[in-house]
Structures are given as C-alpha cells and as structure tokens.
N, C-alpha and C positions, 0 to 999 in steps of 0.2 A: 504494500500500500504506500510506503513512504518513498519508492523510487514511482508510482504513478502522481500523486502529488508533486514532485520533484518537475517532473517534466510539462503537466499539468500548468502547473502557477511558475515555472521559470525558478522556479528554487535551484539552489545548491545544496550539494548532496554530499558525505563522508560515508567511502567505502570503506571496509577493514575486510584487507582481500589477505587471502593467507598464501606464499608462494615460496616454496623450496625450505619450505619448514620454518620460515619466518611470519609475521605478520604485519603488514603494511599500511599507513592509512592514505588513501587519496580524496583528493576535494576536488571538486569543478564541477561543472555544468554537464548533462546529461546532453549527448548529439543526439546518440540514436542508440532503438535496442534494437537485435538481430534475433528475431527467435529460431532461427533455422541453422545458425552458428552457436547460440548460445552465449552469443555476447555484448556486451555493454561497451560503447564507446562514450569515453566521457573526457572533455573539454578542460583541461588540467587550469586551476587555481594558478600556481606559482610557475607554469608555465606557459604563457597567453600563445595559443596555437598550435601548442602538441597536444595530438589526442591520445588517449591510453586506454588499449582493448583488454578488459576487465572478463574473463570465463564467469558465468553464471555459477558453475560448479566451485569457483574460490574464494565468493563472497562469504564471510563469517559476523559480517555488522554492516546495517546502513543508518546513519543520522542525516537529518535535511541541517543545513546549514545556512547563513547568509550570502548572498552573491558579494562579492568584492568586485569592486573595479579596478 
C-alpha cells in the first residue's frame, strides 16, 4: 500500500533492500514498476538522475518519505 500511495500522490519512498547479505536503504522517487520483471525503478534522492532497479524479491522495509529538491 505505501509504495501505491508513493507513486499515487508523488511521495518519496525509503526502500530497505537486503543484497549480498547486507542491508541497504534507498530514497527517491518511484519511475516505474515492472511487474513482468519484478522490478522497481526508483529515481535516487542523492543522486539526481540515476535510476536504481530494486528486485521485488529484496525488498525487506518500505517508509514514504518527503521529496527533497
């Protein structure tokens, strides 16, 4: 529900993706989801125009956040 709302109302989003037995948090803006891929493209906070493909299966936390500019 919180990644629909996200994309929904333009919110920003805090993934906690888990990857090579760490776990990572990302912030940004939702692009697009792929439900055929299983994956999340999301608009990186602290880097203005890299996008970062997020697997559905590594997600382990999502918080909405404020948009920064």
């Amino acid at each position: 529900m919180k990644i629909q709302t996200s994309m929904e109302f333009v919110s920003g989003v805090k993934f906690i993706v888990w990857e090579e037995g760490v776990d990572w948090e990302y912030t940004g803006l939702i692009h697009r989801l792929d439900s055929i891929t299983k994956m999340i493209y999301l608009v990186l906070d602290k880097e203005k125009g890299y996008i970062m493909k997020i697997k559905f299966e590594d997600i382990i936390g999502v918080d909405l956040t404020d948009v920064t500019d």
